[in-house]
C-alpha positions in Angstrom: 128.3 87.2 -113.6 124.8 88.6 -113.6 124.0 86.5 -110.6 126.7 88.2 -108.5 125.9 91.5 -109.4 122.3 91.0 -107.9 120.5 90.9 -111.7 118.8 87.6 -111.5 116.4 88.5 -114.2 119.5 88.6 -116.3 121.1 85.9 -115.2 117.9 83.7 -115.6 118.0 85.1 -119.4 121.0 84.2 -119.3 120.4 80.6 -118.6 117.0 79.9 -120.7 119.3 81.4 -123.5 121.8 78.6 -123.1 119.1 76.1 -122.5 117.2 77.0 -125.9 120.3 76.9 -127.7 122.1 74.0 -126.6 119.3 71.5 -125.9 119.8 67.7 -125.2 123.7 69.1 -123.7 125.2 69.1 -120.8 125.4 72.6 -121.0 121.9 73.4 -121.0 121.5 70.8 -117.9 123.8 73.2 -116.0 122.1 76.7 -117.0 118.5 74.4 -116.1 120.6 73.4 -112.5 121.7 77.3 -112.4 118.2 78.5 -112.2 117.1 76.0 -110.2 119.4 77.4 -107.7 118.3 81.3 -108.2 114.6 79.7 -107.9 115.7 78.6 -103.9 118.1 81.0 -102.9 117.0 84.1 -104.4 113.4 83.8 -105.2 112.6 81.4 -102.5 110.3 79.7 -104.9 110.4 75.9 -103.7 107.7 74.8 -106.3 109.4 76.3 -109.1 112.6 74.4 -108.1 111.2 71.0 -107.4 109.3 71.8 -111.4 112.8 72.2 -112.6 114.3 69.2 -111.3 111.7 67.7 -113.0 113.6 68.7 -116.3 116.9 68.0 -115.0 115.9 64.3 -114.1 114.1 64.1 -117.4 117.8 64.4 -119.0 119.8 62.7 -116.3 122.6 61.3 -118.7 123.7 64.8 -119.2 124.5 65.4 -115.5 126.9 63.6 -113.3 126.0 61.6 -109.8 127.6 64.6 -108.0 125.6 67.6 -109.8 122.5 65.4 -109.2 123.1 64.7 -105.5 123.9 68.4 -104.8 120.2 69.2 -106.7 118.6 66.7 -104.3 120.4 67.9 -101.0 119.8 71.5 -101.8 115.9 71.0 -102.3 115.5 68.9 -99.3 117.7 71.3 -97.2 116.0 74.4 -98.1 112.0 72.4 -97.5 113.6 71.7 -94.3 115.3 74.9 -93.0 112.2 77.1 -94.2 109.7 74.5 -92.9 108.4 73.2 -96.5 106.7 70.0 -98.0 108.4 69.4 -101.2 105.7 68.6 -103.3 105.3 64.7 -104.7 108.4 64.3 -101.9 108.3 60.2 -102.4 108.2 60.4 -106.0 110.9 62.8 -106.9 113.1 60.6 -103.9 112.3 57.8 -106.1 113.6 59.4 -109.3 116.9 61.2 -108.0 118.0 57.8 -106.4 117.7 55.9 -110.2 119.2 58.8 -111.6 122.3 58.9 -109.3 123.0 55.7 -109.9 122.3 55.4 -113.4 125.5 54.9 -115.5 127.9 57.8 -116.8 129.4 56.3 -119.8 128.8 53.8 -122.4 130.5 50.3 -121.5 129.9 46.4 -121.9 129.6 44.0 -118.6 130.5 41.3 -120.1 127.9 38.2 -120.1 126.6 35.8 -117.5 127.1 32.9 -117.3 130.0 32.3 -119.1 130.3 29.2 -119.9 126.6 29.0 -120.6 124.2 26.3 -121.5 121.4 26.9 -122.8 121.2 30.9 -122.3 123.1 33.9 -121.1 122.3 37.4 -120.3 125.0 39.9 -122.1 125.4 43.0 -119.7 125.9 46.7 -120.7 125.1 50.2 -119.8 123.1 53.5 -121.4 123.8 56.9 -120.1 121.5 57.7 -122.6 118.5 56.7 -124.3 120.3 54.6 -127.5 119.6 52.0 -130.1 121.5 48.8 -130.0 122.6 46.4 -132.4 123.9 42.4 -130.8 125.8 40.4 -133.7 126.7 36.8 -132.3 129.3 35.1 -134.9 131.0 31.8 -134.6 134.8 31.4 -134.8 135.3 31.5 -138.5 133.5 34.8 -138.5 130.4 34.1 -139.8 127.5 35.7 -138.7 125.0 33.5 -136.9 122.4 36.2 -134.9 121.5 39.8 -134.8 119.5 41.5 -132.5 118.0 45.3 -133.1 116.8 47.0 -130.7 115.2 50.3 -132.0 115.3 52.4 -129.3 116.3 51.5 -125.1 116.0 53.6 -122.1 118.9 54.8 -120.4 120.0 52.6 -117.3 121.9 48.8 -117.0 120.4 46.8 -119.8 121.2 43.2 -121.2 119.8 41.0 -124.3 119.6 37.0 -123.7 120.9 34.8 -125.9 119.1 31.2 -126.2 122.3 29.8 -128.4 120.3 29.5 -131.1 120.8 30.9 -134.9 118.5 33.2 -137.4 116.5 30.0 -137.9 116.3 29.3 -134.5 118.3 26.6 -134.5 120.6 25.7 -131.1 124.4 26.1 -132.7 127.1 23.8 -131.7 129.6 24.1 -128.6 132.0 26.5 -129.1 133.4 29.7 -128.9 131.7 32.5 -129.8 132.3 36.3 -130.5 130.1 39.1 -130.4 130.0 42.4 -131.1 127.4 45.4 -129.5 127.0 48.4 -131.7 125.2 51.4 -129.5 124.1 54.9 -130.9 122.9 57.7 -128.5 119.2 59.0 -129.8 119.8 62.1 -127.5 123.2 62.8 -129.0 126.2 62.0 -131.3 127.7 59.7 -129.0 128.6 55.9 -130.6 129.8 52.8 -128.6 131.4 49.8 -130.1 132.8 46.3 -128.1 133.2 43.0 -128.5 133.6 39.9 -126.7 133.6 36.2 -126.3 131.4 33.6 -125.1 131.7 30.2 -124.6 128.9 27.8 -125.4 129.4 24.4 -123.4 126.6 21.4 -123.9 
């Protein structure tokens, strides 16, 4: 409102205001990508931009592909039209490409191979930094591994399993199910799936 009115002082109040009150949200992400916009277009202030992408990149699970693709073109457009070098240009390239095609929700890949013998890879994804928690049981339901992970980054993850048991002992053939338990550390968000496996010797 401010912002088409002509107060960008306001409308930069505005956003920090959101941004202080709302961290770690998708709101503040947008009030951060609002300002970075007043910093090209109205200020013409290229270095101030590029320092708030920096944030925005920081929190990249809190935009979407197409919010961070639009950030990208409009920095490189503006360097270009007004005859700019974006400062660090390679680096920040870098980090808007991983963060565009870094995932948007929570969700398991399943695990490969499968049939497996002697290890396989179970595939997910974090949109945000999380912990994870891998229980492997055997058909009757009993509980024959868990894997903690404290704390892993966003992006496409996965945890190998050898086929082996708390003691480290290989387990039968068989079918087995297991079960990923994933908390958000940037947010409330939980994620809960399970699957089988099947281990052939």
């Amino acid at each position: 409102m401010y912002k088409k009115k002509g107060d960008i002082e306001s409308a930069k109040k505005v956003n920090n205001k959101i941004i202080k009150e709302n961290q770690n949200t998708s709101l503040s992400t947008r009030a951060n990508i609002n300002n970075l916009y007043i910093s090209l277009y109205d200020e013409n202030n290229l270095d101030e931009a590029v320092s708030i992408s920096g944030n925005i990149l920081e929190k990249a699970g809190l935009s979407t592909a197409s919010e961070l693709s639009d950030v990208e073109y409009a920095i490189e457009s503006y360097a270009r039209i007004h005859d700019k070098t974006i400062p660090d240009f390679g680096s920040l390239k870098k980090k808007f490409s991983e963060a565009v095609n870094m995932p948007e929700e929570y969700s398991l890949l399943g695990n490969y191979p499968n049939p497996f013998n002697p290890t396989t890879n179970i595939r997910y994804s974090l949109p945000f930094q999380s912990s994870v928690e891998l229980k492997i049981y055997d058909i009757m339901g009993r509980e024959i591994k868990s894997i903690n992970i404290a704390a892993q980054s966003q992006g496409y993850q996965n945890i190998t399993w050898n086929g082996t048991n708390e003691n480290g002992t290989q387990v039968s053939s068989g079918i087995y199910l297991y079960v990923i338990k994933v908390k958000s550390l940037e947010n409330d968000q939980t994620f809960q799936k399970a699957s089988k496996l099947i281990l052939l010797k």
